[in-house]
C-alpha positions, -999 to 999 in steps of 0.1 A, spaced: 525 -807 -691 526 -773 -666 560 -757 -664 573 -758 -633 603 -735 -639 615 -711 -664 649 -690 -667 658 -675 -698 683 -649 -681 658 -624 -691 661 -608 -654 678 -614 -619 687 -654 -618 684 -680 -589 711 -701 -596 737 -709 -573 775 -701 -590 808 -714 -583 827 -692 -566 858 -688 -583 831 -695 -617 839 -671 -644 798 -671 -650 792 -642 -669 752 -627 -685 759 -624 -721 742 -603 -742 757 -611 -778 757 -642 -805 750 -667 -803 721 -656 -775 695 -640 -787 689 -613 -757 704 -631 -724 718 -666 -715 749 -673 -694 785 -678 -703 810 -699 -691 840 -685 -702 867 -702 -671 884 -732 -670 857 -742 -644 825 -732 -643 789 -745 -629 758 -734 -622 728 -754 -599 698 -750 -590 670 -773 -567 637 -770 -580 609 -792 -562 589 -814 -585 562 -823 -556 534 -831 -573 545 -837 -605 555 -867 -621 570 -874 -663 592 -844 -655 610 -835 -688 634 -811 -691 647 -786 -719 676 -761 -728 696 -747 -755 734 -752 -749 761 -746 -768 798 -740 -767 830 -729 -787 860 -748 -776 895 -760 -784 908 -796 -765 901 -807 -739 866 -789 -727 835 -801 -722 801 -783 -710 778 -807 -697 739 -807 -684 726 -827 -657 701 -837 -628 703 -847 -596 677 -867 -578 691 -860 -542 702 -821 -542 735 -826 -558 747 -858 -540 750 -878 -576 745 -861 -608 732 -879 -639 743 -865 -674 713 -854 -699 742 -839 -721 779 -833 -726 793 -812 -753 830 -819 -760 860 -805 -784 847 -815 -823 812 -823 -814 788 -809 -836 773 -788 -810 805 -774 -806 799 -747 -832 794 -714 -816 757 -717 -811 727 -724 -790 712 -761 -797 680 -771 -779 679 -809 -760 649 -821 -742 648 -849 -719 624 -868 -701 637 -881 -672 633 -913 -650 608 -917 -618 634 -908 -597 627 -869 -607 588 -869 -597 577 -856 -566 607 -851 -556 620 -823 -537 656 -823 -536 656 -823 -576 685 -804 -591 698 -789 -623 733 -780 -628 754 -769 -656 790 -776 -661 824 -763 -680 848 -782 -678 887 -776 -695 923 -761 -698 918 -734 -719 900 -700 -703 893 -684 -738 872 -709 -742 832 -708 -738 800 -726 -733 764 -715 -733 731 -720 -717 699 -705 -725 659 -712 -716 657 -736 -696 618 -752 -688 616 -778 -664 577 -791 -668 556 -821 -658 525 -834 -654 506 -828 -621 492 -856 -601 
């Protein structure tokens, strides 16, 4: 599998924000240099990322969040630039990954992801309370050429 894209917030990003996002860099725990924080009641960032090419595109991330009811964060891919949005993951209120720290998830996603170049990521907070937060960290999108 080659990577195909990389961002671990190292540097400048590519991402598109919400607007009105609260999307902040974040340079303490649970990060260990860079990732970005959600810390709004809504937040998202997306990004389209061509896969032409490629096929058995797999995805990975660490994500985490610290929330009280009623928030979720949530990780998913879209097959047609944002049109529909399938969920890889979705953090709520009491979930174990809703501890304070970065967990990493890896997917491998359907057919509809290969050679595709309308393929998007985007990350979403979702909630009532703004004291709340949720992370995202190194993010590899990879597949195997054809």
């Amino acid at each position: 599998i080659e990577d195909l894209f990389s961002d671990d917030f190292e540097g400048s990003h590519t991402w598109i924000e919400n607007p009105s996002s609260g999307i902040t860099w974040y340079l303490n725990s649970p990060c260990v240099s860079t990732c970005i924080r959600a810390g709004d009641e809504n937040a998202s960032i997306d990004r389209t990322i061509s896969t032409v090419g490629y096929s058995s595109i797999s995805v990975s991330f660490e994500m985490g969040a610290s929330f009280s009811p009623g928030n979720t964060m949530t990780a998913q891919w879209s097959p047609d630039g944002g049109a529909t949005w399938n969920i890889m993951k979705q953090i709520n209120d009491g979930d174990p990954e809703d501890d304070g720290n970065l967990h990493l998830f890896t997917y491998s996603l359907p057919a509809g992801a290969d050679n595709n170049p309308a393929f998007s990521l985007r990350f979403v907070l979702a909630g009532a309370n703004p004291t709340d937060e949720a992370y995202v960290d190194n993010i590899v999108v990879g597949g195997m050429p054809n």
